[in-house]
C-alpha positions as CSV (number, residue, x, y, z in Angstrom):
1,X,0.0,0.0,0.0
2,X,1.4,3.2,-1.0
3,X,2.2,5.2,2.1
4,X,2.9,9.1,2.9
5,X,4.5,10.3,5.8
6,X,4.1,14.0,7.1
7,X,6.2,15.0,10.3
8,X,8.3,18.2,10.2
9,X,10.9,16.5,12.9
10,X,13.9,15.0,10.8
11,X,15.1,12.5,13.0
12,X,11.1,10.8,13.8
13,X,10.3,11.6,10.1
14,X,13.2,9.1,8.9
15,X,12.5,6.5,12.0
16,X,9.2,6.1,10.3
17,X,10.5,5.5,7.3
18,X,12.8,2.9,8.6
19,X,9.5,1.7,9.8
20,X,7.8,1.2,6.7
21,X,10.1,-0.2,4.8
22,X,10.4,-2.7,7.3
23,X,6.7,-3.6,6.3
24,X,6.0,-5.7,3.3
25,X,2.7,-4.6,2.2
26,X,3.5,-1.0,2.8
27,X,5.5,1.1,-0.1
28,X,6.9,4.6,1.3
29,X,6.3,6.8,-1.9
30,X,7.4,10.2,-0.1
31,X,7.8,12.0,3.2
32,X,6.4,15.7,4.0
33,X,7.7,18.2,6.2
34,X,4.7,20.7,6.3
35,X,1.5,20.9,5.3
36,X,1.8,22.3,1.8
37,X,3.9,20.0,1.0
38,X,2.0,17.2,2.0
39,X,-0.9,18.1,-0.2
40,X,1.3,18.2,-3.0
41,X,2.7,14.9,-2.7
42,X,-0.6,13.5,-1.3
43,X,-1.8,14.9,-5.1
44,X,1.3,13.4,-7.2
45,X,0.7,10.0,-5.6
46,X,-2.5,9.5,-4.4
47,X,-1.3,7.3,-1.1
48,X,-3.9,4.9,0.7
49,X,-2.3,5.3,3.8
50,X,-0.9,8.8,5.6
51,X,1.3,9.0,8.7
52,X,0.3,12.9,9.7
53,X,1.8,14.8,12.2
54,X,-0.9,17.2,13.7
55,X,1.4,20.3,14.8
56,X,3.3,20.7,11.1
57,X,3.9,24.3,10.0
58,X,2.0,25.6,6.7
59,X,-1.3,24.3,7.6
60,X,-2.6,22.0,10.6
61,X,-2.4,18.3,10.5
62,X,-6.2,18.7,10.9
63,X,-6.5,20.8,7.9
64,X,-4.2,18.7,5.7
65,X,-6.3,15.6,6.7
66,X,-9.9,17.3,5.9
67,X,-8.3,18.1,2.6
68,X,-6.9,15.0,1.7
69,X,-9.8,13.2,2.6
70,X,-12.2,15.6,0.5
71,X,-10.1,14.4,-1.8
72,X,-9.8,11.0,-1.5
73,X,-12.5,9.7,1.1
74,X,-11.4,6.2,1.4
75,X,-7.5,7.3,1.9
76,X,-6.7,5.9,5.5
77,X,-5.3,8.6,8.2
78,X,-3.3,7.8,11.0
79,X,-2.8,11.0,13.5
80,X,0.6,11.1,15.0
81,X,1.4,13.5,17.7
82,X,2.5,14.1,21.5
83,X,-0.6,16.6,21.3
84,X,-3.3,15.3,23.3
85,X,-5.4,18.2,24.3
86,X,-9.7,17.6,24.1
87,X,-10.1,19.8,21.0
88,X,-7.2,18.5,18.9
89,X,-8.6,14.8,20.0
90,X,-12.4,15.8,19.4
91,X,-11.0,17.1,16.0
92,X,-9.5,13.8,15.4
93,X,-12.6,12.1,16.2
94,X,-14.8,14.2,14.2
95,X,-12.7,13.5,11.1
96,X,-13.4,9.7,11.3
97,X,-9.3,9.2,10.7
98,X,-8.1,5.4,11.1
99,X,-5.9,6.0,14.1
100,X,-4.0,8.3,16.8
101,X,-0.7,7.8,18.2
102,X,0.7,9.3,21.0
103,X,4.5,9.6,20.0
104,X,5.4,9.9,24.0
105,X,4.1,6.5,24.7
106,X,4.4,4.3,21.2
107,X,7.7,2.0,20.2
108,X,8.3,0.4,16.5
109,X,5.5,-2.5,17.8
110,X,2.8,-0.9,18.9
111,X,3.4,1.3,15.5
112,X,3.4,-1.5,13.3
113,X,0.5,-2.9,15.8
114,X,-1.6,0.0,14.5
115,X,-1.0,0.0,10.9
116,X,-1.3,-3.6,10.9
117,X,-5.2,-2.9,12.6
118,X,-5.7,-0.1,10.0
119,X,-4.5,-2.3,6.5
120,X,-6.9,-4.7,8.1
121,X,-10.0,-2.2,7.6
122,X,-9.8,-1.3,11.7
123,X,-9.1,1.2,13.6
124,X,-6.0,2.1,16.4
125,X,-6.0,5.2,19.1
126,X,-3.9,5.1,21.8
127,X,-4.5,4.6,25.5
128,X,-3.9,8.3,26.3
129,X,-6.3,9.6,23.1
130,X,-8.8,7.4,24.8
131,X,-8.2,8.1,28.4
132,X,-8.5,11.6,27.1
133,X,-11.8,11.2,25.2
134,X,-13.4,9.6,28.1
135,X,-13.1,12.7,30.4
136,X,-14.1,14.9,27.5
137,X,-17.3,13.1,27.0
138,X,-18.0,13.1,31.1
139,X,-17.1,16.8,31.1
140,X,-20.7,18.7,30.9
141,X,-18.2,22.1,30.5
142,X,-16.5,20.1,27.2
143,X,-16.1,23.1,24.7
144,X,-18.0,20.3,22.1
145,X,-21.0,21.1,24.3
146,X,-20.9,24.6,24.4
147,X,-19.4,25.4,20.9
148,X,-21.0,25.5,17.8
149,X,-19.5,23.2,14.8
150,X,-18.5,26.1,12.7
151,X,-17.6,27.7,15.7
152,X,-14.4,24.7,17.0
153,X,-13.3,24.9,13.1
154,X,-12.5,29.0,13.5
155,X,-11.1,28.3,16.7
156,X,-8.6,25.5,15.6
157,X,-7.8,27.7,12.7
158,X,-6.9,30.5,15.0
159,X,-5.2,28.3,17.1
160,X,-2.9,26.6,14.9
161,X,-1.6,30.1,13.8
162,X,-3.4,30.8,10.2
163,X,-3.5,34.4,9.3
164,X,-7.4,35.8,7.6
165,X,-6.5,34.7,4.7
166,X,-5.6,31.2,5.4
167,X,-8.6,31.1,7.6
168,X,-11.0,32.4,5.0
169,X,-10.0,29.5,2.7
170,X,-10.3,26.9,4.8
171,X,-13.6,28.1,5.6
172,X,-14.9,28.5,2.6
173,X,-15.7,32.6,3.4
174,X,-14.2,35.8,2.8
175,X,-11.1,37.3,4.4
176,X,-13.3,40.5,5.5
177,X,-15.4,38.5,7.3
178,X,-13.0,36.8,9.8
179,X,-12.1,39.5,11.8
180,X,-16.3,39.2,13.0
181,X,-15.5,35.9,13.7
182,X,-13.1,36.3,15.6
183,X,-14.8,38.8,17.7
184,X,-17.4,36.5,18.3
């Protein structure tokens, strides 16, 4: 299966690599080290499996992965990242992607563990993505439950750094309009 890998850390970006190609059914056809680049890749090759950092400079994981899979909606998405905070986790769940792992408490097994479950057609999250969802869910105060939909999407832009512009096209609106939104 052809694979993409997007993490903007050298030395994890090439341990998953050793990874893969470790892994018989899996064929490494490029690495990524931001978001924009990523998506062009991601285009070139059209990989059934991604490896995707969620804190990678030039867009969000999270935004890379809703693009790709508007893209490609069978494409299999496996979140990496030491990030475990409710939002980014409730993003992750929203997006239906095949998998989180928590790259301060994974080794090479339980990686190949969780692509293994994913090429299979299931799914992997971690033990801390899960121990973290459970408290969100119990959580009557949980931002899901006071936020609107379109109103956690602005906020994770705004969060992960974008500018108006970047946020306008990711929403889908105008770049004079975000500055209300924001206010709200």
């Amino acid at each position: 299966m052809k694979t993409l890998i997007v993490e903007d850390q050298a030395l994890f970006r090439d341990f998953l690599v050793a990874v893969l190609e470790r892994n018989d059914q899996l064929l490494p056809i490029g690495t990524a080290a931001d978001g924009e680049e990523a998506l062009e890749v991601f285009k070139r090759h059209q990989p059934r499996l991604v490896l995707l950092d969620i804190l990678i400079p030039e867009h969000s994981g999270i935004i890379v992965a809703k693009k790709i899979l508007s893209m490609a909606p069978l494409t299999r998405i496996i979140a990496i990242s030491a990030e475990k905070d409710p939002k980014t986790l409730h993003q992750i769940q929203r997006l239906r992607l095949s998998g989180f792992i928590d790259k301060n408490a994974t080794n090479a097994i339980q990686l190949n563990e969780a692509i293994e479950q994913v090429l299979k057609g299931g799914t992997f999250f971690s033990e801390s993505f899960l121990a973290t969802l459970k408290k969100l869910r119990a959580d009557p105060n949980a931002f899901h439950k006071i936020l609107s939909k379109r109103e956690q999407e602005f906020l994770t832009l705004v969060g992960a750094g974008l500018g108006d512009e970047e946020i306008a096209e990711a929403l889908g609106i105008r770049a004079a309009s975000v500055p209300s939104h924001r206010q709200n």
